[in-house]
C-alpha positions as CSV (number, residue, x, y, z in Angstrom):
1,X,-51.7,42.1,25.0
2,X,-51.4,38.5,24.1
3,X,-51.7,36.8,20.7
4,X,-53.9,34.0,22.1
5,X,-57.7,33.1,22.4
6,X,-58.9,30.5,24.5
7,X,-61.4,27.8,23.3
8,X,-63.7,26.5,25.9
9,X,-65.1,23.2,24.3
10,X,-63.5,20.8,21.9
11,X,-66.6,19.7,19.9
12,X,-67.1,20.7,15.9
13,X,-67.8,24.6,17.0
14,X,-64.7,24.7,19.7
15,X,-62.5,23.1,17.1
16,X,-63.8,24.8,13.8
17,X,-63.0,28.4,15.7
18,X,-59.7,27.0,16.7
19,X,-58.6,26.5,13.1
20,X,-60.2,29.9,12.5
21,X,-57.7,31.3,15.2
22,X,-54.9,29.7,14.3
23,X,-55.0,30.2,10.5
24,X,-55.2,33.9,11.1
25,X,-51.9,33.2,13.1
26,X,-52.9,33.4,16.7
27,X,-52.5,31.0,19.1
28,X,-55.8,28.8,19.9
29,X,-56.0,27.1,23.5
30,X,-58.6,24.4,23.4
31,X,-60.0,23.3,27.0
32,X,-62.2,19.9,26.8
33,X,-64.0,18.7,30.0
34,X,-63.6,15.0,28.1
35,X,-60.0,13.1,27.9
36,X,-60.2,13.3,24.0
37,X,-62.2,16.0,21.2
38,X,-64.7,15.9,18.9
39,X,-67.2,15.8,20.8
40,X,-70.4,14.2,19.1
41,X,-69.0,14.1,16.2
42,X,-65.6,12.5,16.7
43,X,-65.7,9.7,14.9
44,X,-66.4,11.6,11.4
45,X,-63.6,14.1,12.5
46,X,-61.1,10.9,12.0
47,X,-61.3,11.1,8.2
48,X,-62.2,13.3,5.5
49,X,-66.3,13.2,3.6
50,X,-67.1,10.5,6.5
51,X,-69.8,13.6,7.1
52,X,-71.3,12.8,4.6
53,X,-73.4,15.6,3.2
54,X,-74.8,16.2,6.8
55,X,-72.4,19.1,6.8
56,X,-74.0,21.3,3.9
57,X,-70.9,21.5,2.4
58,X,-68.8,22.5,4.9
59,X,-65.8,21.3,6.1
60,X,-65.2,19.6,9.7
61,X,-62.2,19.9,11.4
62,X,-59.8,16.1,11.2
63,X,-58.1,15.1,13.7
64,X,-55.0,14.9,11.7
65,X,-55.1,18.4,10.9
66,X,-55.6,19.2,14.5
67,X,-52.2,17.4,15.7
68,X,-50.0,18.7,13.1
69,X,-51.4,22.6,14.0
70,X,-48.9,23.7,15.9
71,X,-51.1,27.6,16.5
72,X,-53.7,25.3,18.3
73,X,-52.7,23.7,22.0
74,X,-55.3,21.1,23.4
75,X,-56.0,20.6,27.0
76,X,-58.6,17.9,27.7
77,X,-60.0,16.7,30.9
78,X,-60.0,20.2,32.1
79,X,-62.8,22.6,33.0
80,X,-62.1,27.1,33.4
81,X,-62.2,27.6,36.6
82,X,-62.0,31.4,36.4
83,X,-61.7,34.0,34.0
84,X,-60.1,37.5,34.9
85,X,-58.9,40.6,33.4
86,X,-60.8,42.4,30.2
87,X,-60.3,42.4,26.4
88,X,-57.1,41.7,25.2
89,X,-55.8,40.9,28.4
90,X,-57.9,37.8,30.6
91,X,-56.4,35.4,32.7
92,X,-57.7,32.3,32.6
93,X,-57.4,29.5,35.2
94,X,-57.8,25.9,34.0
95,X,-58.0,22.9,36.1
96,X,-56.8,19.6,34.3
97,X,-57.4,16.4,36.0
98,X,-55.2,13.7,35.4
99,X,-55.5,11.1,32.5
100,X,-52.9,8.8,34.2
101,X,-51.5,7.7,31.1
102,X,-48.9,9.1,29.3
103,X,-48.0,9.8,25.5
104,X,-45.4,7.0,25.4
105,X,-48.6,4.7,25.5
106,X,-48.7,2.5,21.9
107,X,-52.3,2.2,21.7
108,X,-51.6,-2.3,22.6
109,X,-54.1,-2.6,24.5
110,X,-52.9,-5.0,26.7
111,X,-54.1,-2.9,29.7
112,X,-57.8,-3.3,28.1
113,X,-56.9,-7.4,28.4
114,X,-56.7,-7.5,31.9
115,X,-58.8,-4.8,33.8
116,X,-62.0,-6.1,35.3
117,X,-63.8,-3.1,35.1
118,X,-66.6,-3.2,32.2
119,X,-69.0,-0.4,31.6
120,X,-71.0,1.1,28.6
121,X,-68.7,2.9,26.6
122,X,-70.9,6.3,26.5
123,X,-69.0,7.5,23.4
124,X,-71.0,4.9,21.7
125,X,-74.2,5.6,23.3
126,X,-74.1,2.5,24.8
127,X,-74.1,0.5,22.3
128,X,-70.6,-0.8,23.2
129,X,-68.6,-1.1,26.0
130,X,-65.8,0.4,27.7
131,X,-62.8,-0.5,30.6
132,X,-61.6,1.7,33.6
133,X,-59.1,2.3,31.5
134,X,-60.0,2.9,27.7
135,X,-59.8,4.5,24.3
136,X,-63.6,5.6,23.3
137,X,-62.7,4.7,19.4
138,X,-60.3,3.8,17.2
139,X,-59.1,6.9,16.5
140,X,-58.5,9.6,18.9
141,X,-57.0,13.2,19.7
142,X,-55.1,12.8,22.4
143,X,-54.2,9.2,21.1
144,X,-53.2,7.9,24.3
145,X,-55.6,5.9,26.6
146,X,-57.3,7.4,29.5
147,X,-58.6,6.2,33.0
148,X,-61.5,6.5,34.0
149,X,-60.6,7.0,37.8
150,X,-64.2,7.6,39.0
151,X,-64.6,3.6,38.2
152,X,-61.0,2.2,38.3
153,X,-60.3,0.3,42.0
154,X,-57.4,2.3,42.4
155,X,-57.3,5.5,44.7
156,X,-53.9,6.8,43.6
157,X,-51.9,7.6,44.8
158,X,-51.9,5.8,48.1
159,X,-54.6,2.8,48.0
160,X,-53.5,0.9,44.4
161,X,-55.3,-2.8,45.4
162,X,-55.3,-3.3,41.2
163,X,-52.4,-3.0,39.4
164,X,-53.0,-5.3,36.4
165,X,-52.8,-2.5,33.7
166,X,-49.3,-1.2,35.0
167,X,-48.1,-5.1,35.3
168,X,-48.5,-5.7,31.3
169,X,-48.0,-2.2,30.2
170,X,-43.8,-2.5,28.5
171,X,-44.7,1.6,27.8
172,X,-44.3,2.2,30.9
173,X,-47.1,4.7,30.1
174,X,-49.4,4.2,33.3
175,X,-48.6,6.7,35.9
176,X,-50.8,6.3,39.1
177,X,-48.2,8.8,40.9
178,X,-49.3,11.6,38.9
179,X,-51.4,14.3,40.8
180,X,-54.9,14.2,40.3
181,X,-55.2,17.8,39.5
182,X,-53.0,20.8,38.1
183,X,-54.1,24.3,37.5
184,X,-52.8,26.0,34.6
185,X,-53.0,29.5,34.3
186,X,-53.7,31.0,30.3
187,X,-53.1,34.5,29.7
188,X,-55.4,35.5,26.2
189,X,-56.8,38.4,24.6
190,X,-60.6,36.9,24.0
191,X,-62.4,33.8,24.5
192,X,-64.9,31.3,22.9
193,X,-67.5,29.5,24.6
194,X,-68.4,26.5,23.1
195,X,-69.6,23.9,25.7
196,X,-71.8,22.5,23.1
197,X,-75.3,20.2,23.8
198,X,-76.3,17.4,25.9
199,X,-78.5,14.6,24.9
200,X,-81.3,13.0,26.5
201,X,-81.1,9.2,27.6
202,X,-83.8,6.9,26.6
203,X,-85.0,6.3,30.5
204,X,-87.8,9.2,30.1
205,X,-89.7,7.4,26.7
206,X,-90.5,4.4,28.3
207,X,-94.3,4.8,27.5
208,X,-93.1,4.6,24.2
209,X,-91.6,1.6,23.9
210,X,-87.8,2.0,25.0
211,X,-86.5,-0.9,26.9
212,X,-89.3,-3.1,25.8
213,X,-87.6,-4.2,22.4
214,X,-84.1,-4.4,21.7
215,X,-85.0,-2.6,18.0
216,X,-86.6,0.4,19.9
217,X,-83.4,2.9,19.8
218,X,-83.1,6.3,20.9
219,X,-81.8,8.9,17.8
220,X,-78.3,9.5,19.6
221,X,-78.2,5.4,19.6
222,X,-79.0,5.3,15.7
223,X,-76.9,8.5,15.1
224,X,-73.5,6.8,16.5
225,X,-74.8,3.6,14.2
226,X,-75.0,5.6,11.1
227,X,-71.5,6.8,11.6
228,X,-68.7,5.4,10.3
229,X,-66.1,4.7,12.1
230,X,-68.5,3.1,14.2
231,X,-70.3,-0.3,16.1
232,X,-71.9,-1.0,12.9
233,X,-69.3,0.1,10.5
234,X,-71.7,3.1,9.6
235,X,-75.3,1.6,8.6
236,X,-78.4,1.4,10.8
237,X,-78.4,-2.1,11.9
238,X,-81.0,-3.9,14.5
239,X,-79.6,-5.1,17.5
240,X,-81.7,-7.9,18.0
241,X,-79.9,-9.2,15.1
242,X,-77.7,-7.2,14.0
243,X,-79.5,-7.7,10.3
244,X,-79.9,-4.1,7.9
245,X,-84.0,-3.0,8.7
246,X,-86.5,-3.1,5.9
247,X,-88.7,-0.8,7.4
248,X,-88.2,2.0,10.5
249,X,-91.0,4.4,12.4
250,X,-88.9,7.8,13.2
251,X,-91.0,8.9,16.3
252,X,-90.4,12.9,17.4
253,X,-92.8,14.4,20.6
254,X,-91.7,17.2,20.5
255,X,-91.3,19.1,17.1
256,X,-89.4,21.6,17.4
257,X,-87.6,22.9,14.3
258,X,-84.4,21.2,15.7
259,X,-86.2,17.9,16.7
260,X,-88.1,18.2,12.8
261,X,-84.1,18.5,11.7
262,X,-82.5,16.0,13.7
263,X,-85.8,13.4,12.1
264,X,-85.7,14.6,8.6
265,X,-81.4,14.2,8.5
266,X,-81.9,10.7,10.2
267,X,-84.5,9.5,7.7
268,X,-82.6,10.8,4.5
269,X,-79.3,9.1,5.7
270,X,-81.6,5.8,6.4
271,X,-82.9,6.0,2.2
272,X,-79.1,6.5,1.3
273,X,-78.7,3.2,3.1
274,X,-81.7,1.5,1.0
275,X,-83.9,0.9,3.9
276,X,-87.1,-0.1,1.8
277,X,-89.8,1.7,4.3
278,X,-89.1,5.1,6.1
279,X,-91.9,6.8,8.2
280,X,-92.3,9.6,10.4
281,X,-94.8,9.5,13.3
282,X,-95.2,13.6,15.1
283,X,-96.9,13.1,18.1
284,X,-98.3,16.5,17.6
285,X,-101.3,18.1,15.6
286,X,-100.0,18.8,12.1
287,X,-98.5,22.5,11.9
288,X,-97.9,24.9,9.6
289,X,-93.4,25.5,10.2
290,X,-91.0,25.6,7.1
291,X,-89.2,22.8,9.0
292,X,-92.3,20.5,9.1
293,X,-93.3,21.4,5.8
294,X,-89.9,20.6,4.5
295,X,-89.8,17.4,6.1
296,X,-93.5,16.1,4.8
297,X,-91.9,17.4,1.2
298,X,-88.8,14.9,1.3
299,X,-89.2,12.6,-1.3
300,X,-90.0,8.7,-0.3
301,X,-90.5,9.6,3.7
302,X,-94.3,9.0,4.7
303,X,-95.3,11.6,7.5
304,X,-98.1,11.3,10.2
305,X,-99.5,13.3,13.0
306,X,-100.7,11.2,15.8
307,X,-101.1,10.4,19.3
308,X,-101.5,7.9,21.8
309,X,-99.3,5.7,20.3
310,X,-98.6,2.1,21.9
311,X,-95.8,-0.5,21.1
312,X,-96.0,-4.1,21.6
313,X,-93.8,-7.4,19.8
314,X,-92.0,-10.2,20.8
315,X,-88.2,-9.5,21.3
316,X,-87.3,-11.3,18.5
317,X,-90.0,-10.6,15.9
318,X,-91.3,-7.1,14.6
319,X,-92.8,-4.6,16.6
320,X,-96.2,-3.8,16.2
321,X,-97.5,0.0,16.4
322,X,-100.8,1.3,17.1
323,X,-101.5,5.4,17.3
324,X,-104.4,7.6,16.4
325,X,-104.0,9.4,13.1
326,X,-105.3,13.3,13.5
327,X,-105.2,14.2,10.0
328,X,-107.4,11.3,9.3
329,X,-108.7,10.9,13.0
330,X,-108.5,7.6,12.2
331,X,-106.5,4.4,14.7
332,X,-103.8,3.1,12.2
333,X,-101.9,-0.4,12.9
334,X,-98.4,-1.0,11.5
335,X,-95.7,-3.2,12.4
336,X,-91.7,-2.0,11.8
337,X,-88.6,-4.1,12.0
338,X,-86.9,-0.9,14.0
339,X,-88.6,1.7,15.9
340,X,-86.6,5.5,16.5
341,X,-87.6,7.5,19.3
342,X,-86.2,11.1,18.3
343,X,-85.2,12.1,22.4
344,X,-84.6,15.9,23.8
345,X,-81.2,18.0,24.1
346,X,-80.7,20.0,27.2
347,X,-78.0,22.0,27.9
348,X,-75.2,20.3,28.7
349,X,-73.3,19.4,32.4
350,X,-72.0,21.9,34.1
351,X,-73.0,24.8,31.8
352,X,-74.2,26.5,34.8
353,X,-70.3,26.2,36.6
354,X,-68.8,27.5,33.0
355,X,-71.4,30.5,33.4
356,X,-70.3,31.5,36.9
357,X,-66.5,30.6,36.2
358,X,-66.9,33.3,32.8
359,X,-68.2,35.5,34.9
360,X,-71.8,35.5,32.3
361,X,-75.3,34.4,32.8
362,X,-77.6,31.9,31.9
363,X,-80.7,32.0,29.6
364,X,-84.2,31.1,30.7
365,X,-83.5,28.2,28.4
366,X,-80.4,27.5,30.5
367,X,-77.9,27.8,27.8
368,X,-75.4,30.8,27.6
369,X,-77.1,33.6,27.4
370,X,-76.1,36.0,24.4
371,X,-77.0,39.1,22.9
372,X,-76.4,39.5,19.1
373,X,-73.0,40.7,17.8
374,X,-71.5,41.3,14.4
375,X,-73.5,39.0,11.8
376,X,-73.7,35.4,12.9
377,X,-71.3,35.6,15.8
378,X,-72.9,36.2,19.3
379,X,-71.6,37.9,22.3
380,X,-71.8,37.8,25.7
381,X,-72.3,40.5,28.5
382,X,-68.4,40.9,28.7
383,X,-66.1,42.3,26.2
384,X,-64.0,39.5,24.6
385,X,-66.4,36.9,25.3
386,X,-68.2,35.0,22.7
387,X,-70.2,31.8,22.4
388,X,-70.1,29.8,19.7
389,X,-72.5,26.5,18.8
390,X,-75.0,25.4,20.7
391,X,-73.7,26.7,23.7
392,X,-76.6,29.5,23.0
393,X,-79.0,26.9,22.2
394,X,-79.9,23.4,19.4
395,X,-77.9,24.0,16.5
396,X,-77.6,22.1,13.4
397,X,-74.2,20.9,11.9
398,X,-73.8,23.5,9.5
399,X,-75.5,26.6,11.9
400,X,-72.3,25.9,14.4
401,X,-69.2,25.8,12.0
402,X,-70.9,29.1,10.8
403,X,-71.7,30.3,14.3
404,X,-68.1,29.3,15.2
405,X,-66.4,30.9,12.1
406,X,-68.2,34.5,12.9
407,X,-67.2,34.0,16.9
408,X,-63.6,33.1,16.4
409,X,-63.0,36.3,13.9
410,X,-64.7,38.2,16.1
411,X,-62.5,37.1,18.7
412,X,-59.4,37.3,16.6
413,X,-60.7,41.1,16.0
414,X,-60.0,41.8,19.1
415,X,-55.8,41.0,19.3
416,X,-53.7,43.5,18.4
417,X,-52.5,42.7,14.6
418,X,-49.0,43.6,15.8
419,X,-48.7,40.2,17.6
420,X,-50.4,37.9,14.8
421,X,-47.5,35.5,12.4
422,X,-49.9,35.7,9.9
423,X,-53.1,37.1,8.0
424,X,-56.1,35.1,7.0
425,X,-59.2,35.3,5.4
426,X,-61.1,34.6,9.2
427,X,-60.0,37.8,9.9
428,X,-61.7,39.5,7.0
429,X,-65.4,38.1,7.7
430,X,-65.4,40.1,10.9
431,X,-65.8,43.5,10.4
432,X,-65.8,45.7,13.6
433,X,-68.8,48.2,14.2
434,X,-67.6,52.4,13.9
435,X,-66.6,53.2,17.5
436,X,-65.1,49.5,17.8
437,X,-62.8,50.1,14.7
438,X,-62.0,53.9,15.9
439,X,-61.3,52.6,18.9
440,X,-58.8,49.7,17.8
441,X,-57.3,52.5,15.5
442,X,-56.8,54.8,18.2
443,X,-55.0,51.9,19.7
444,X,-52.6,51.5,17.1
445,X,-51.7,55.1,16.8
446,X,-50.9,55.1,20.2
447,X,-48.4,52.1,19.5
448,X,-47.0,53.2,16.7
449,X,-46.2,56.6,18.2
450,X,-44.6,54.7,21.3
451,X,-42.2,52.9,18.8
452,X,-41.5,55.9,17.0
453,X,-40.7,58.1,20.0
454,X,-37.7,55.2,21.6
């Protein structure tokens, strides 16, 4: 047996487990398809309370934390390529592409300076942009730059036409002779899933108004505004202008209890920030749901079910709103300094390689597909294997540090104690059904006995 678990997925749920697993003194192996963690929520990760109270009260995982753990051993820009073996003992076969930078890199961002390739910096939504060869914020884990080698000029390691980042880097850090891909084999005794969610781009809500304005924003784009570090230093700003909104239309189609979350946590953080006017258009008959009733009870948020709505405005001036009210069955007319279209998740990229690589299914919904384990943690069809966050489904914050908590003990559950440098209070929340517990204490009778008979 091994004392390690590996992570698949270095968002909050992949990283919140992997503090689980190492505090209970196991080893955590973290394996992010990105070059640095955090996922959607990296930028709060790089200090503590930047949350907010999004969280519930629970804590995130910091990045500092994270690099000074040394139980928990990252490994981004890599994907599982195959898992073998059974509980307590799986191989697991990692690819890692190269991030053709190394660690002596300072962060001087000389090699930003010169390298003609701009693109959107998707970290930020969009919002900002981004070189071939880049840091997605301020703050990162891995700290080191990355290239992006998909858009850099250079074909290493034999066609290098641009060398302009390797002529002004005095690290010596840029390493185009590196090989583009090493496999790495992991042997551990469980493994979280955690491949997290994707989020929809604002291409499929141009009927309602995206790309028309410049103050007509997807949720993911007002999300990465609202958080601080950030491109707005954490407040909802317009970008026509860059000027704080006095009034914003929230617009969800499809309300579902995550979308109703997603609207109602938006507009609470937007009253924090003293926006004068908050409203919520539902382009939906009303319904009944605890999430929608919840959302019509928060305090200074005016909510309306409607349809057909239209958007028009000048680029520079407010944007004028026109929908049918179905409460009222009324048309209602309104203009808003900044419009919020509430987009779709979906599972996320490659979920359906991670599936066949684990050796596990895939849900109608086309997340992971799960069956219900011990409390909150889930399991998949194979012994050992757990998924964690949203890789079952939408999640809210607090859902997936809980989710991720319950998976990681459960994990941890199965190691044998023997191997573990330490005891922790993950450990205790997992509580093994009957014939797992016999079993596990059959197990240790049988080691025991073995060291008693040498």
């Amino acid at each position: 047996m091994t004392d390690a678990i590996l992570i698949v997925g270095g968002g909050l749920a992949g990283l919140t487990a992997a503090q689980q697993v190492s505090a209970a003194g196991a080893k955590a192996i973290v394996v992010e398809r990105q070059p640095v963690v955090g996922g959607k929520l990296a930028a709060p990760m790089t200090r503590a309370k930047a949350i907010g109270n999004r969280a519930g009260g629970e804590e995130i995982p910091l990045f500092e934390a994270l690099a000074e753990d040394n139980n928990i051993c990252i490994v981004t820009n890599a994907t599982l390529a195959a898992l073998d073996g059974r509980v307590g003992n799986f191989t697991a076969t990692v690819t890692e592409r190269a991030r053709f930078v190394t660690d002596d890199c300072t962060r001087c961002k000389k090699c930003h300076a010169v390298c003609p390739v701009v693109m959107p910096n998707e970290f930020d939504q969009g919002l900002t942009f981004r070189k071939a060869i880049y840091t997605p914020m301020i703050t990162t884990l891995p700290e080191a730059w990355a290239i992006d080698i998909e858009n850099c000029l250079n074909t290493p390691p034999n066609y290098l036409p641009c060398n302009r980042c390797v002529e002004v880097c005095e690290d010596d850090a840029i390493r185009f002779d590196e090989p583009v891909e090493t496999t790495h084999e992991f042997h551990v005794g469980a493994v979280v899933l955690a491949p997290g969610m994707q989020i929809e781009s604002g291409d499929g809500y141009a009927d309602l108004g995206f790309g028309m304005h410049p103050d007509v924003v997807t949720s993911a784009e007002l999300q990465r505004l609202l958080e601080s570090p950030g491109p707005s230093g954490g407040f909802a700003t317009r970008p026509s202008n860059e000027e704080y909104p006095e009034s914003v239309l929230l617009v969800l189609d499809n309300p579902s209890p995550f979308g109703l979350y997603i609207v109602a946590s938006q507009a609470k953080q937007l009253l924090e920030q003293d926006v004068r006017s908050v409203s919520v258009l539902v382009l939906s008959p009303p319904t009944t749901s605890e999430a929608a009733a919840q959302l019509e009870q928060t305090a200074n948020i005016s909510v309306r079910w409607g349809a057909a709505m239209q958007v028009a405005g000048d680029a520079d001036g407010p944007i004028d709103v026109s929908f049918e009210d179905l409460a009222d069955n009324k048309l209602v007319r309104a203009s808003y300094e900044m419009i919020i279209l509430c987009v779709d998740v979906q599972p996320p990229a490659g979920i359906d390689k991670l599936a066949d690589s684990a050796g596990i299914p895939l849900a109608d919904s086309g997340y992971l597909e799960t069956g219900e384990g011990n409390g909150a943690a889930v399991e998949s069809g194979i012994p050992g294997v757990f998924v964690a966050g949203c890789g079952s489904g939408p999640k809210n914050i607090r859902d997936s540090i809980a989710g991720a908590k319950s998976a990681a003990a459960a994990a941890i559950s199965r190691l044998n104690p023997i191997l573990l440098d330490g005891e922790s209070d993950a450990m205790e929340t997992a509580a093994l059904p009957p014939q797992q517990d016999d079993a596990m204490r059959a197990q240790l009778e049988k080691l025991l006995q073995a060291l008693v008979d040498r």
